[in-house]
C-alpha positions as CSV (number, residue, x, y, z in Angstrom):
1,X,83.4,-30.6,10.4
2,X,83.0,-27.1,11.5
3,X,86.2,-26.5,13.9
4,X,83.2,-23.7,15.9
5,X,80.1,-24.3,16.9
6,X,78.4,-21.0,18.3
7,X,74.9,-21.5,19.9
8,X,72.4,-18.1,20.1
9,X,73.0,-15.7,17.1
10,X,72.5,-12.9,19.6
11,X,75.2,-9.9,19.7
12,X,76.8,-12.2,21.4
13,X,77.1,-15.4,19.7
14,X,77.2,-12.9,16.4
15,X,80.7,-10.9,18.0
16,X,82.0,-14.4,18.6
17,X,81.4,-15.7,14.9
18,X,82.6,-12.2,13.5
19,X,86.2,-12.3,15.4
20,X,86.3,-16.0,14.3
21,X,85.8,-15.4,10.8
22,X,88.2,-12.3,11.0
23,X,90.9,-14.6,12.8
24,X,90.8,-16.9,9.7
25,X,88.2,-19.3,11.2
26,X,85.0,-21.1,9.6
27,X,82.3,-21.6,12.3
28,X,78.3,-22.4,12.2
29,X,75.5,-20.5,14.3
30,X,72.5,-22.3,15.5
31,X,70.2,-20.1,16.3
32,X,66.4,-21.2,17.3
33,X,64.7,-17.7,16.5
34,X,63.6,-17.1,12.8
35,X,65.8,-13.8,12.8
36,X,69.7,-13.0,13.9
37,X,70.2,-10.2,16.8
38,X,68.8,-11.7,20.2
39,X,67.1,-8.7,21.7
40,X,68.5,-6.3,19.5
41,X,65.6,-5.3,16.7
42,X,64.9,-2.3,14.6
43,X,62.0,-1.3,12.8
44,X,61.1,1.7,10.6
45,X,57.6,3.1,11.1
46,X,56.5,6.3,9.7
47,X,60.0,7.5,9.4
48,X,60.7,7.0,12.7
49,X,63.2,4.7,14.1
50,X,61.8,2.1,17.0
51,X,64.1,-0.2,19.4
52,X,62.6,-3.3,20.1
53,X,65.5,-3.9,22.8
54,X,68.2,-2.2,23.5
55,X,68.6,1.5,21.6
56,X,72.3,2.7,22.3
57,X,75.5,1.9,24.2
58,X,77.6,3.4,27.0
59,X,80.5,5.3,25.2
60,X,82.6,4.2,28.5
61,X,82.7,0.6,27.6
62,X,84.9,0.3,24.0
63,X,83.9,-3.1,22.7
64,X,80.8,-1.6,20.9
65,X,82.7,1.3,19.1
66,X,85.4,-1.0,18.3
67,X,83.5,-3.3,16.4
68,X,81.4,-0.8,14.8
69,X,85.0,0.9,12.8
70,X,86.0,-3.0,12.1
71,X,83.0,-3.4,10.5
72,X,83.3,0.3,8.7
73,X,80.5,2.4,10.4
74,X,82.1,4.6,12.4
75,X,80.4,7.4,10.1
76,X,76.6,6.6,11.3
77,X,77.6,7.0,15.0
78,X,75.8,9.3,17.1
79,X,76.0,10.7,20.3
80,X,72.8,10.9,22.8
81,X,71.8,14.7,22.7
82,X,73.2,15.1,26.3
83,X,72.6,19.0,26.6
84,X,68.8,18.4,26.6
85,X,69.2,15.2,29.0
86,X,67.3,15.8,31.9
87,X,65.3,12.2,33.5
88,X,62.5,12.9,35.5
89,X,61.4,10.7,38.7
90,X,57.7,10.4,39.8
91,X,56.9,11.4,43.3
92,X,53.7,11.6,45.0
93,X,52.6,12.3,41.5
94,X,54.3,14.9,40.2
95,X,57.3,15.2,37.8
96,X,60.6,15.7,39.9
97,X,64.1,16.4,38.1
98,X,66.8,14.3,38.9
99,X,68.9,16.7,40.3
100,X,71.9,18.1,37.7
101,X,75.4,16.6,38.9
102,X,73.7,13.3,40.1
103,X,75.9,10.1,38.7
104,X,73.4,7.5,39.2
105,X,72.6,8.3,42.6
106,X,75.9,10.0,44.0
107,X,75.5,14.1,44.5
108,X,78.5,16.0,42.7
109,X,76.9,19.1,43.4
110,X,75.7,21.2,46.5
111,X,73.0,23.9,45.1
112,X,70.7,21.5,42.7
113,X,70.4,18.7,46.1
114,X,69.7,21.7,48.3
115,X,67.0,22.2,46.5
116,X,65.4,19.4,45.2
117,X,62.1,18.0,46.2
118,X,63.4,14.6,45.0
119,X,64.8,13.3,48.7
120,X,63.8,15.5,52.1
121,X,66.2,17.5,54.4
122,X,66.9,14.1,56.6
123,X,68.5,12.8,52.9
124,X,70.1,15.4,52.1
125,X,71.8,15.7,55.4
126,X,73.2,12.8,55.3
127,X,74.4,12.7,51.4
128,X,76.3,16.2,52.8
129,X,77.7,14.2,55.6
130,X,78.6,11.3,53.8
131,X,81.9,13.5,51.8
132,X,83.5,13.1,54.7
133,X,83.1,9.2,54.9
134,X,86.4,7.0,55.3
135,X,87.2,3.9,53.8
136,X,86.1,1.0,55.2
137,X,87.1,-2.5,54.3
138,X,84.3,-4.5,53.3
139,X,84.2,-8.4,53.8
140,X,82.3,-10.2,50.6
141,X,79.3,-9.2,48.5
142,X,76.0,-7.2,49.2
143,X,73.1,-5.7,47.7
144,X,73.1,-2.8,46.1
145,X,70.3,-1.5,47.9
146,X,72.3,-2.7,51.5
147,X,75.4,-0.5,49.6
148,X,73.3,2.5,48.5
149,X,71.7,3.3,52.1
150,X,74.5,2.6,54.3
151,X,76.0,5.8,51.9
152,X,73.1,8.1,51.4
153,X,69.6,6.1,53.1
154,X,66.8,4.4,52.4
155,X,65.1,7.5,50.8
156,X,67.8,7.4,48.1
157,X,67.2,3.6,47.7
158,X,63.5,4.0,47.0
159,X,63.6,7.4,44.7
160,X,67.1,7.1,43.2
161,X,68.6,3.5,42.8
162,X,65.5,1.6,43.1
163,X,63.9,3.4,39.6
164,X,67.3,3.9,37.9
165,X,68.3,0.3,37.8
166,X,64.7,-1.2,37.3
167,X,65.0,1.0,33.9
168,X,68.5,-0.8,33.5
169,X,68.4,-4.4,34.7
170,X,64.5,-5.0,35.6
171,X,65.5,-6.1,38.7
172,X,65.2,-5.7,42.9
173,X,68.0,-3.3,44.2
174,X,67.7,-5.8,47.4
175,X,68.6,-8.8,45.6
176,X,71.1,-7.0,42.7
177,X,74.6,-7.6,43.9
178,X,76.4,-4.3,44.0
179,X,79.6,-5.7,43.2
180,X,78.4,-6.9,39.9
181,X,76.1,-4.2,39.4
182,X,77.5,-1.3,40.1
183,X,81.4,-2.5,40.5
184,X,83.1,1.2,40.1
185,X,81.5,2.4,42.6
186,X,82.6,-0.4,44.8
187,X,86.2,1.0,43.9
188,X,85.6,4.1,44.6
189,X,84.2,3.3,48.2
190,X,87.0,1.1,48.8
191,X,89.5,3.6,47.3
192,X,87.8,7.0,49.0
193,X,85.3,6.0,51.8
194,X,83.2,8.8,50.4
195,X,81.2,8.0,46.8
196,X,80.9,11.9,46.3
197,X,84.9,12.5,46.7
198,X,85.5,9.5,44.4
199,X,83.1,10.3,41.2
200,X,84.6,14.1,42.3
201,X,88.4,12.9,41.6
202,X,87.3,10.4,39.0
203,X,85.9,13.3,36.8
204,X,89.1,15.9,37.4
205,X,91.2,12.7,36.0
206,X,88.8,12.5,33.4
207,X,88.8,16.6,32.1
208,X,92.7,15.7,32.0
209,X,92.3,13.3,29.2
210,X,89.6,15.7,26.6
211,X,86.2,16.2,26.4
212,X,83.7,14.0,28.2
213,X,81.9,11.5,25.5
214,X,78.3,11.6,25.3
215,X,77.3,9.2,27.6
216,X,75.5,7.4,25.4
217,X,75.8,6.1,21.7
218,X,74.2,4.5,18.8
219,X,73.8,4.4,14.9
220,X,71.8,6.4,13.1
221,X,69.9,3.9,11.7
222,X,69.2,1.7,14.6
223,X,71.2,-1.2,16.4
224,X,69.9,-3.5,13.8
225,X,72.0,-1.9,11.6
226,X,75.0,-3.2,13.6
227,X,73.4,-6.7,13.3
228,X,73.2,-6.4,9.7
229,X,76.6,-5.2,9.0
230,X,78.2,-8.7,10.9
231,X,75.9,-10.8,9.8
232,X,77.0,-9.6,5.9
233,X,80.8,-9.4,7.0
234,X,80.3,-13.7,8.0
235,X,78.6,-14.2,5.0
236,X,80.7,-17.3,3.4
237,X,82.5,-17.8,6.3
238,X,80.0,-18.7,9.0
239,X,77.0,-21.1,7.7
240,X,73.5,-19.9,9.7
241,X,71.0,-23.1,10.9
242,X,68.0,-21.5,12.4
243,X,67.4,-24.6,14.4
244,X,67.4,-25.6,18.2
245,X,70.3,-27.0,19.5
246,X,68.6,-30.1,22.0
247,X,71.6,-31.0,23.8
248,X,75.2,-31.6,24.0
249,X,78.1,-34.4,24.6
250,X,81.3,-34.6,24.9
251,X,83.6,-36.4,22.3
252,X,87.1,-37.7,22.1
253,X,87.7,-34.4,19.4
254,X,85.6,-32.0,21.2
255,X,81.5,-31.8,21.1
256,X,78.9,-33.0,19.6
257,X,74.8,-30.8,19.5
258,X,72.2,-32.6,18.4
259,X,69.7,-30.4,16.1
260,X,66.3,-31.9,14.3
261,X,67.4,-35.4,15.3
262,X,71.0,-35.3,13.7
263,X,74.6,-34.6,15.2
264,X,76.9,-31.5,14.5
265,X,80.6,-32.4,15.6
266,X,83.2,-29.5,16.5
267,X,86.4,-28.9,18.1
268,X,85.1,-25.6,20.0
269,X,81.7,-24.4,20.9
270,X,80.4,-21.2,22.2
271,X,77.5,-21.1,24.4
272,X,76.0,-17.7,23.3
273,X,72.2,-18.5,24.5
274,X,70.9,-17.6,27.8
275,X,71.9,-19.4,30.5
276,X,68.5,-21.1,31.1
277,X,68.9,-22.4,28.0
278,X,72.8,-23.2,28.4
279,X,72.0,-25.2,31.7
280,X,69.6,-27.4,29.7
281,X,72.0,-27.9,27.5
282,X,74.7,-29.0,29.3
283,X,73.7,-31.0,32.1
284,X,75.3,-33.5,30.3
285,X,78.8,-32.1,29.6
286,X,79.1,-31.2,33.7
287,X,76.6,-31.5,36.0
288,X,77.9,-28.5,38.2
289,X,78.2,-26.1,35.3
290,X,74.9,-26.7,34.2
291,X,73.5,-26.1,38.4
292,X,75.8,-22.7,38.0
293,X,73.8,-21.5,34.8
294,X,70.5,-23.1,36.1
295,X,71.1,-20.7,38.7
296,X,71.3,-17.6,37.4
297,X,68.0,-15.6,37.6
298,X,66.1,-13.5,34.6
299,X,63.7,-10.9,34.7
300,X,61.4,-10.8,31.5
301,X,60.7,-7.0,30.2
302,X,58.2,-5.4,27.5
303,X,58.9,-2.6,25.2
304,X,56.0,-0.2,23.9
305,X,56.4,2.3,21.7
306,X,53.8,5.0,21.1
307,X,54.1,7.2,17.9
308,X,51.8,10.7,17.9
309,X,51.5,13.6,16.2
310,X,53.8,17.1,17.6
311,X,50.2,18.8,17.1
312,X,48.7,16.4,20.1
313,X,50.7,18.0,22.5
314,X,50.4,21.6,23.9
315,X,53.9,21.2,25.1
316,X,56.9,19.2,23.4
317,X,57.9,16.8,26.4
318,X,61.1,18.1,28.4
319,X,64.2,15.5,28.8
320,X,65.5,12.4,28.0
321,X,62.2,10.8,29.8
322,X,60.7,9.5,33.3
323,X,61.1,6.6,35.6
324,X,58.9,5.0,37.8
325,X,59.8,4.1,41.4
326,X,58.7,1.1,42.3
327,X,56.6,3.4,45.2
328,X,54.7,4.6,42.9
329,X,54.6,2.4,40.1
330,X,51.6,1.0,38.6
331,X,52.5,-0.9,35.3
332,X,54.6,1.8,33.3
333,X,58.6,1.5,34.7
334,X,60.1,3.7,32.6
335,X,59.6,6.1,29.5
336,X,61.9,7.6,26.8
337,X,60.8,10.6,24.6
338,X,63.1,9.2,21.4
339,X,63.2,12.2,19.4
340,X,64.8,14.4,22.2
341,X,66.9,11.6,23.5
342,X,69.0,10.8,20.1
343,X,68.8,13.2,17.0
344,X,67.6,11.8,13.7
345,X,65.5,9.1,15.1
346,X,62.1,10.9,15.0
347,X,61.2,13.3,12.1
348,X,60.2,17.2,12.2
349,X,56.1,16.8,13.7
350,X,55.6,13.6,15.1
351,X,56.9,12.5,19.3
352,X,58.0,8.6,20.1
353,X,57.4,7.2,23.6
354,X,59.6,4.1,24.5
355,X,57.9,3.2,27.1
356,X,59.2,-0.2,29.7
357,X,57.1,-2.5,31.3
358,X,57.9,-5.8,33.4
359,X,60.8,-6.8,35.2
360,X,61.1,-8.7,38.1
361,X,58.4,-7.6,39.8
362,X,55.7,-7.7,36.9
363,X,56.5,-10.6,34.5
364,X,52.7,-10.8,34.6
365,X,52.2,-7.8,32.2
366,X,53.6,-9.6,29.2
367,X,51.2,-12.4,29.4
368,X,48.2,-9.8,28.7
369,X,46.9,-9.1,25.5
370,X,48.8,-6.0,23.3
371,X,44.8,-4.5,23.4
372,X,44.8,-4.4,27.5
373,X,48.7,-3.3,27.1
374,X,47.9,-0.6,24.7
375,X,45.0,1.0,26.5
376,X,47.1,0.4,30.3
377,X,50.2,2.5,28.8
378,X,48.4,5.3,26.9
379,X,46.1,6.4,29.9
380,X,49.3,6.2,31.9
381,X,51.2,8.2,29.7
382,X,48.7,10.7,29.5
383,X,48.3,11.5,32.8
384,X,51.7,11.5,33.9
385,X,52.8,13.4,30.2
386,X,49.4,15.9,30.6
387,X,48.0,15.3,26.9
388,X,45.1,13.6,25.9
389,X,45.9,12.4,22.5
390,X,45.8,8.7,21.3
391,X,48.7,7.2,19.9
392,X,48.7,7.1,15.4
393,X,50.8,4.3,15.7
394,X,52.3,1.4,18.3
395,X,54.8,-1.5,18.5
396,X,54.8,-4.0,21.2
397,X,57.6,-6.2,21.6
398,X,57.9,-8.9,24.6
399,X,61.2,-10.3,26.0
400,X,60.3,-13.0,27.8
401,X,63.3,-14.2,30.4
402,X,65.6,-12.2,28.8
403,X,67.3,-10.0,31.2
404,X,69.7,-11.6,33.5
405,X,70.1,-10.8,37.3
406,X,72.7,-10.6,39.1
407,X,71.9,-12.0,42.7
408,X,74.5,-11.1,45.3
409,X,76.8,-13.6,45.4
410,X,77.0,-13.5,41.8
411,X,80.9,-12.7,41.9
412,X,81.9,-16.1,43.9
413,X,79.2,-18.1,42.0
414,X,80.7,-17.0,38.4
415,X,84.3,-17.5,39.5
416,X,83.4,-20.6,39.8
417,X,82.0,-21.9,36.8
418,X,85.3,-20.2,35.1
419,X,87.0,-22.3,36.7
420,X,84.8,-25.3,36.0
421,X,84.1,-24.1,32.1
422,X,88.2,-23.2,32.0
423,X,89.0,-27.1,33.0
424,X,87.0,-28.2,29.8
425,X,88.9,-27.9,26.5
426,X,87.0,-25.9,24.0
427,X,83.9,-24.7,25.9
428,X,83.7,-21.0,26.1
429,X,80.3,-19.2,27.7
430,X,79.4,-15.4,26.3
431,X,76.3,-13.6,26.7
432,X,74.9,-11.0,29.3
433,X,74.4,-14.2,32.2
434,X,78.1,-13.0,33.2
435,X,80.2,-10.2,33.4
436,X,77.9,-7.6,32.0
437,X,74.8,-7.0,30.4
438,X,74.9,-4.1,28.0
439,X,75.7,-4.4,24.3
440,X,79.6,-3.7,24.8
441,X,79.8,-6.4,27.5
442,X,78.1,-9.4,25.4
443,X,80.2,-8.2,22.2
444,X,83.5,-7.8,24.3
445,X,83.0,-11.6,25.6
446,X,82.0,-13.1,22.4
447,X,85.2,-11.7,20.9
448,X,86.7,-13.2,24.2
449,X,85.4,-16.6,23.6
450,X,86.9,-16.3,19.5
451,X,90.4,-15.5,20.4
452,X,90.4,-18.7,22.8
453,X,89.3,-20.8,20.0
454,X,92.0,-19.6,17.2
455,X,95.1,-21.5,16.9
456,X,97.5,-18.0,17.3
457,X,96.2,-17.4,20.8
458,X,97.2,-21.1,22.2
C-alpha cells in the first residue's frame, strides 16, 4: 500500500508529495481536476504570458524561493519591476496614487500624505498624530477594519485597507481577522504603539542586512512552470489518480479513501483540498474536525485578462495597476497592467490587463456568461484607463470557492483543530484554509505535513 496518501494536487498537496519523495518516500495524489496546480495556471497567448491565478510571490516569505533552487530554477526568477510600481486607487472617479512610502496602509513619509488627494486633512491628521501612539495591550482578536481605524480612521478603512486586501484575499475588512491577516502589524502595534514608528524601525533593521528584495517574485515563464518542474521531479515516485476522493475512515494501520467505488489504504494522509471539501471528507474520521473545516468561509474570485495592441493606446498605462474601493466599485475590483508590472511577460507592442472580479461581495459575477463578462470589463476598463480600443484577445478563468477567509476568531478556531488533527496519528491538513494563503504559505505547509510523515522526523 502507498505509506502517503495526499488528497488535492494543488501547490499544496504537490510541496507535500515533492518533500516526500525527496525524503525517500513513495506517496499517491488524488486529485479530482483533469490538470495538477489548484489555482495556479499558465497560458501562452500571442507571446504573452497570462496567470489564471496567482502570478508571483512575496520575496519576504522563503518557502517559494526555496523550492524553486531544490528543484533547479533559481536562473528563471524574476523580480517585479518595483522602480515603475506605482497602484492607483479610484476616488470619486478619478485615478489617485497611493501615496510613495505607504506599506499597505501605514504612512512612512510626511510630504507624499500631505499632499495627497487619496484621504482628507481630518485623515491625515490623525495618521500624523497616530506616531506618537503608545502600546496598548490588546485582549483577543478583531477585524482588521476595527484595527485599521482605531490607528488611522474610517477614511483609511474605505480607500486604503478596504481595496488593498479585496485585491489580496476577496474579502470584507470587517469580517477579515487582523491577526491572521495582517499578523506583523499586530507585532508591531503591540511592540511600538505607533504602526508608523514600527514599519519605521522595521525598515532601518532591514537596510542593516543589504538591499531590499523586490517585493515581489516570479518565473519567467509563469508559475505553471513551477508546477511543471515538481510534477516531473515526482515522476516515478508519486503515482497521480485524477479521481475524487468520496470519503474517509479510520483503520487499525492508518486510513482508508474511497475513490470510484474502491478503497486506497495508507499509513498517512495529507488533506491538501479545500477545507469545504476536507470537512466532507472527514466527518467521519472526527466529527469536530470536520465542524472546524466546515467552518471556514471562501470567497470565489474571476480572473480576466485583456490583450491589445500598444498602438490602441495614446498613452502606455502608468504603474503596476488600479484598485477598486468597494465605494466605488461597480464589478471591476482590481487591475494589473502585466507588462509594466513584471518584465518579459508581455512583448515589445502589445499591453495585458489582469483584471479581478468577485470576491465576497460579488460571487454573483462568475455565474454570468464570459459574453456579459467580456463586454462589463472592457467598457470599464476603458473608461477608467481613457482608451477606446477593443481587446485582440481575452482569457477568462473562474475560481469558484476558492479563496479562503479568515473570520476573526480564526486564530482560536485553528488552534484548535491542531490540536484535534495533532491527537490523530498520521492526519496532517495543508493548503491556504490555515496559516496563510499565498503560494509560499501553502508550499511551506505541505513541506510541513511531509517531514511529519517520514520516519527520520519521529
Amino acid at each position: 500500500m502507498p505509506r502517503t496518501l495526499v488528497i488535492g494536487g494543488g501547490i499544496s498537496g504537490l510541496s507535500a508529495a515533492y518533500y516526500l519523495a525527496k525524503g525517500g518516500a513513495e506517496s499517491t495524489i488524488l486529485e479530482s481536476r483533469p490538470r495538477l496546480g489548484g489555482v495556479i495556471q499558465t497560458e501562452k497567448v500571442e507571446g504573452c504570458t497570462l496567470e489564471a491565478g496567482p502570478d508571483s510571490f512575496l520575496s519576504a516569505k522563503p518557502a517559494a524561493l526555496e523550492l524553486i533552487r531544490d528543484l533547479g530554477l533559481a536562473g528563471d526568477v524574476i523580480g517585479s519591476n518595483d522602480h515603475l510600481r506605482v497602484t492607483f486607487v479610484r476616488k470619486n472617479g478619478r485615478m489617485v496614487p497611493l501615496p510613495d512610502g505607504l506599506m499597505m496602509m501605514v504612512p512612512t513619509k510626511i510630504l507624499p500624505l500631505i499632499t495627497t488627494s487619496l484621504v482628507g486633512w481630518g485623515t491625515k491628521i490623525r495618521m500624523g498624530m497616530e506616531l506618537w501612539r503608545a502600546p496598548k495591550p490588546r485582549a483577543g482578536d478583531e477585524s482588521v477594519a476595527e484595527f485599521v481605524e482605531e490607528h488611522y480612521g474610517k477614511e483609511a478603512v474605505d480607500y486604503l485597507a478596504e481595496p488593498l486586501l479585496s485585491g489580496v484575499y476577496g474579502g470584507d475588512p470587517r469580517q477579515l481577522s487582523v491577526t491572521s491577516v495582517l499578523p506583523r502589524f499586530v507585532e508591531l502595534a503591540n511592540k511600538y504603539g505607533s504602526l508608523t514608528r514600527g514599519v519605521l524601525a522595521s525598515r532601518a533593521q532591514a537596510k542593516s542586512n543589504g538591499p531590499a528584495p523586490p517585493l515581489f517574485r516570479t518565473l519567467k515563464g509563469g508559475l505553471g512552470q513551477l508546477v511543471a518542474a515538481v510534477t516531473e521531479s515526482i515522476r516515478g515516485k508519486t503515482q497521480v489518480v485524477q479521481a475524487r476522493a468520496e470519503t474517509v475512515e479510520r483503520t487499525a494501520s492508518g486510513f482508508r479513501v474511497k475513490v470510484n467505488g474502491d478503497w486506497l489504504d495508507a499509513e498517512h494522509l495529507v488533506v491538501a483540498c479545500e477545507a469545504h471539501s476536507a470537512a466532507v471528507l472527514l466527518c467521519g474520521v472526527d466529527a469536530r474536525i470536520a465542524e472546524l473545516l466546515g467552518g471556514v468561509g471562501y470567497s470565489s474570485s474571476m480572473v480576466v485578462a485583456l490583450g491589445f495592441d500598444a498602438a490602441d493606446f495614446a498613452r502606455p498605462p502608468v504603474g503596476f495597476g488600479f484598485l477598486v474601493p468597494k465605494k466605488e466599485r461597480r464589478r471591476l475590483v482590481a487591475c494589473t497592467w502585466i507588462g509594466t508590472k513584471f518584465p518579459h511577460r508581455v512583448p515589445e507592442g502589445k499591453i495585458v490587463a489582469r483584471c479581478f472580479l468577485g470576491g465576497a461581495g460579488d460571487a454573483a459575477a462568475l455565474a454570468e456568461s464570459d459574453e456579459a463578462i467580456l463586454a462589463t470589463v472592457t467598457s470599464e476598463l476603458q473608461e477608467i484607463a481613457g482608451f477606446s480600443a477593443r481587446p485582440r484577445f481575452h482569457r477568462i478563468f473562474r475560481w469558484p470557492r476558492s479563496m479562503a477567509q479568515y473570520p476573526v476568531g480564526h486564530p482560536q478556531q485553528m488552534a484548535e483543530l491542531e490540536t484535534r488533527v495533532a491527537s490523530i496519528p498520521g492526519l496532517h491538513l495543508a493548503g491556504n484554509a490555515y496559516q496563510g494563503i499565498g503560494v509560499p504559505d501553502c508550499i511551506r505547509m505541505g513541506r510541513a505535513a511531509a517531514g511529519k510523515t517520514l520516519p527520520s522526523t519521529h
